[in-house]
C-alpha positions in Angstrom: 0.0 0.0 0.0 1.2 3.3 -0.9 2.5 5.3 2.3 0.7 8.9 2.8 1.6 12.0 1.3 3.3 13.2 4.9 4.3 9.3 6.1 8.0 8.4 6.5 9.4 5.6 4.6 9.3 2.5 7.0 13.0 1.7 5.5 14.2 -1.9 4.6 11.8 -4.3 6.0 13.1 -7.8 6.6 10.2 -11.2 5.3 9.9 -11.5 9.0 8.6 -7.5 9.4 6.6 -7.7 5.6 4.5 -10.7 7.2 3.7 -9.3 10.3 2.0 -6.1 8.2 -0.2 -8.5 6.3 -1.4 -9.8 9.3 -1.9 -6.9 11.1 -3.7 -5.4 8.4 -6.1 -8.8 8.0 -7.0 -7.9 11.6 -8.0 -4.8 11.2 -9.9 -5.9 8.3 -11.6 -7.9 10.7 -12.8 -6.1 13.2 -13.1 -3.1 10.9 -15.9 -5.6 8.5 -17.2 -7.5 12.7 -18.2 -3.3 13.3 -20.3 -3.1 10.4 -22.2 -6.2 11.5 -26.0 -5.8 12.6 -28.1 -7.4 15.2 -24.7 -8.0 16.8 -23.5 -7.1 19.8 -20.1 -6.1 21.9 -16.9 -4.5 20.7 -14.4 -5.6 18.3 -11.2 -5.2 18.7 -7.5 -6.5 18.1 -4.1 -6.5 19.9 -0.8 -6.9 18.6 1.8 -8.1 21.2 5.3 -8.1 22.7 5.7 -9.7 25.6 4.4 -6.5 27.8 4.0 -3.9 25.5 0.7 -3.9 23.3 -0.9 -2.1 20.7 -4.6 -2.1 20.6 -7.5 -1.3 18.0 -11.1 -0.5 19.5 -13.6 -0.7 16.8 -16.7 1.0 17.6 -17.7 3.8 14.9 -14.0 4.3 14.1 -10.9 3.1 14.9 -9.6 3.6 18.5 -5.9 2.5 18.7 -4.2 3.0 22.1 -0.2 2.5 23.0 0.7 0.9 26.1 2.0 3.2 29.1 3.5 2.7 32.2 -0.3 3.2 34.0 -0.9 -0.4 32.7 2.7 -2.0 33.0 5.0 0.0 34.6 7.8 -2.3 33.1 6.9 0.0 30.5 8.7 3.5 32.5 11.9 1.8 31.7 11.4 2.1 28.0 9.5 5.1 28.1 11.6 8.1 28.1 10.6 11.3 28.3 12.3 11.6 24.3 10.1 8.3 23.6 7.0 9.6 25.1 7.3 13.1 22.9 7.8 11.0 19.9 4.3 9.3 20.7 2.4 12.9 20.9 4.0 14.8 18.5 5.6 12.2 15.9 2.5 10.1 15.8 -0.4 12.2 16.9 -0.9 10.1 20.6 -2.8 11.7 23.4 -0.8 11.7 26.2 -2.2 9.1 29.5 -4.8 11.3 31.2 -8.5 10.1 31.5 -7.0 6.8 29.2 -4.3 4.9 31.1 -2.8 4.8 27.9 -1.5 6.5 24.9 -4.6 6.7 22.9 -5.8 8.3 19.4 -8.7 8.0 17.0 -8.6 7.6 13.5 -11.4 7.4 11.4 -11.3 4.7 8.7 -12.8 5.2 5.1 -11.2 2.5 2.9 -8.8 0.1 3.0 -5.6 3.1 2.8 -6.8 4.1 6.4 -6.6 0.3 7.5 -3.1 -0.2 6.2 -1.8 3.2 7.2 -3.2 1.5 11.2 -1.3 -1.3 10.4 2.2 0.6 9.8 1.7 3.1 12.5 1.4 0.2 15.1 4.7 -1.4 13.0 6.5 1.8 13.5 5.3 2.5 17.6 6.1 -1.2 18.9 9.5 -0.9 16.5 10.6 2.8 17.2 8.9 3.7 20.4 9.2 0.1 22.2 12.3 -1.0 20.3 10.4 -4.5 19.6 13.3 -6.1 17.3 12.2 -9.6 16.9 8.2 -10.0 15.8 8.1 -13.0 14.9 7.9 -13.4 18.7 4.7 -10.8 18.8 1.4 -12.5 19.0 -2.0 -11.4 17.3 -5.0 -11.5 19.6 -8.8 -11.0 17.9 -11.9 -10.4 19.4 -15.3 -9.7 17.0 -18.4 -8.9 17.4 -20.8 -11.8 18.4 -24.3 -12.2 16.8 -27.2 -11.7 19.5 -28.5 -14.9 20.5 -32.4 -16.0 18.3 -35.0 -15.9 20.0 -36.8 -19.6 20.3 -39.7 -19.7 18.5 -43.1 -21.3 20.2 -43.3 -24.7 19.0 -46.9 -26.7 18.7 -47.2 -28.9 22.1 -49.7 -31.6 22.5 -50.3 -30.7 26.2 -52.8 -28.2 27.6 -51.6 -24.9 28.1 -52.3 -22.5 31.1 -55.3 -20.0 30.3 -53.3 -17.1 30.3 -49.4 -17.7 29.3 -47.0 -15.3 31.0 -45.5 -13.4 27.9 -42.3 -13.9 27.4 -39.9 -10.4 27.0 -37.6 -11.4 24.0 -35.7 -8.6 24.6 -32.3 -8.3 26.6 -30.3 -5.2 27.5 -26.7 -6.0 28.5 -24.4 -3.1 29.6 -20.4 -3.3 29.4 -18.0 -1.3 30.6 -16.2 1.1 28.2 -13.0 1.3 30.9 -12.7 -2.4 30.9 -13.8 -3.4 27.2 -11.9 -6.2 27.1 -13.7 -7.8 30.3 -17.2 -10.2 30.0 -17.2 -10.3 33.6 -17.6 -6.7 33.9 -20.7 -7.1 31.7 -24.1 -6.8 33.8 -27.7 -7.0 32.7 -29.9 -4.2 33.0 -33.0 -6.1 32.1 -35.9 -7.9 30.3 -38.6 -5.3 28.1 -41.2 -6.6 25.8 -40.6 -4.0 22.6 -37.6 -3.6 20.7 -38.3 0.4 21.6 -38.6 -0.2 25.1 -35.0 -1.8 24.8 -33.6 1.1 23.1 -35.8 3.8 25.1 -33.3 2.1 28.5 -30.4 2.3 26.6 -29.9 5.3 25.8 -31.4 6.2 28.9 -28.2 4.7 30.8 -26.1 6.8 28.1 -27.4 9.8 28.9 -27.6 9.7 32.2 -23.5 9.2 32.1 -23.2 12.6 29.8 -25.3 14.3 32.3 -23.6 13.6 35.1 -19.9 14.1 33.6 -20.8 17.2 31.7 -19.0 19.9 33.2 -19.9 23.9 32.1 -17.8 25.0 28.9 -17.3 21.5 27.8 -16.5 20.5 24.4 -19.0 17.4 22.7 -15.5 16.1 21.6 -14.0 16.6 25.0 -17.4 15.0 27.0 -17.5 12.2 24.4 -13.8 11.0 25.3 -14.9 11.0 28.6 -17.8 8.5 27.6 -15.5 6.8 24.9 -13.2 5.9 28.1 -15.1 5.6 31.0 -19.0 5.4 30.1 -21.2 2.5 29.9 -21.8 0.9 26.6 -25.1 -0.9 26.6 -26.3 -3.1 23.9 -29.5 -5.1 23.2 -30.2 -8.7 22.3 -32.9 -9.6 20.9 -34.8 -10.4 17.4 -33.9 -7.9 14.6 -32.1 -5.5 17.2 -29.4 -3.2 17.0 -28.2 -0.3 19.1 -24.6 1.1 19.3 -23.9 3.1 21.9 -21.4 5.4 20.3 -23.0 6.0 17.8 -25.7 7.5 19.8 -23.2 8.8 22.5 -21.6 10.6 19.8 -24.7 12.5 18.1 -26.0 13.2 21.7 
């Protein structure tokens, strides 16, 4: 792929380097195509790492890459030099640690040239900011989307039913945690409703009610939704034909 008009050459790469950038850029692929997905549910996202130090892709509504920092590992302070932490901010266009733990930016993806240019800046960080030498020792993790579960249709049954049936709700909101998106177990239900709107009426209910609280006067919309990209709840629905995504509606709220 042909670098960008302002992108530094990524000098003589070795078979070992060339194959890890295909595979990289097949993740992102991934998880970039898992994003588009409806009636799904969760986040997709992809790590590439070295022993310690990671590189990581959020995929809600656009690409969320964050760089490892000593907040997560500090193994990571003895790498991280004041020099090396400059180059993240100002060579490579990384928010410094602050309401993120880590080294964070968002880039929004529009064709396969975004994805690729992804796949070389993570190439460049773990090999010029991490001084990862060998990565054919790196490891690829994946996590996509997973389709909501059907709903069971009623079947015929030869026995006699009860008069009046208690009606069944077929739809489920769950509610993640954006600090911790990379942990089920902080996953929680919020509860059962009988209407696909009454689903989406409670989530966005639980997203607003985190912009209202951390809304602060003179604000930005981008500066309160980083807050919620980090740190707010990001409910989803299960359920028959369903589909709500958080950010999205964080984002236009």
């Amino acid at each position: 792929m042909a670098l960008r008009p302002s992108e530094p050459s990524l000098g003589t790469l070795s078979p070992v380097d060339q194959n890890w950038l295909v595979a990289a850029l097949d993740h992102l692929i991934k998880i970039d195509k898992s994003r588009r997905v409806e009636n799904a549910h969760g986040n997709s996202y992809c790590i590439f790492e070295a022993g310690r130090i990671y590189f990581q892709c959020l995929a809600p509504s656009y690409l969320r890459c964050e760089s490892v920092s000593e907040k997560f590992v500090p193994e990571v302070a003895s790498i991280l030099t004041q020099a090396k932490r400059n180059q993240l901010v100002h060579e490579f266009g990384f928010a410094a640690p602050g309401y993120s733990k880590n080294f964070s930016k968002k880039i929004e993806i529009k064709g396969m040239e975004d994805l690729a240019y992804v796949a070389r800046l993570a190439f460049r960080v773990l090999r010029d900011v991490y001084d990862v030498k060998d990565f054919a020792a790196t490891q690829f993790k994946l996590t996509l989307l997973k389709p909501a579960l059907p709903v069971a249709e009623p079947g015929f049954l030869s026995v006699s039913l009860p008069a009046e049936p208690l009606a069944e709700k077929p739809y489920v909101v769950f509610v993640d945690d954006n600090f911790h998106f990379m942990k089920e177990e902080e996953r929680y239900k919020s509860g059962d409703y009988a209407t696909l709107e009454e689903a989406v009426k409670k989530c966005q209910e639980i997203v607003d009610g985190f912009l209202d609280d951390q809304y602060k006067p003179g604000m930005s919309s981008d500066a309160l939704f980083e807050q919620y990209a980090h740190f707010g709840e990001d409910p989803f629905i299960r359920g028959p034909e369903s589909y709500f995504s958080a950010w999205d509606y964080a984002k236009r709220n």
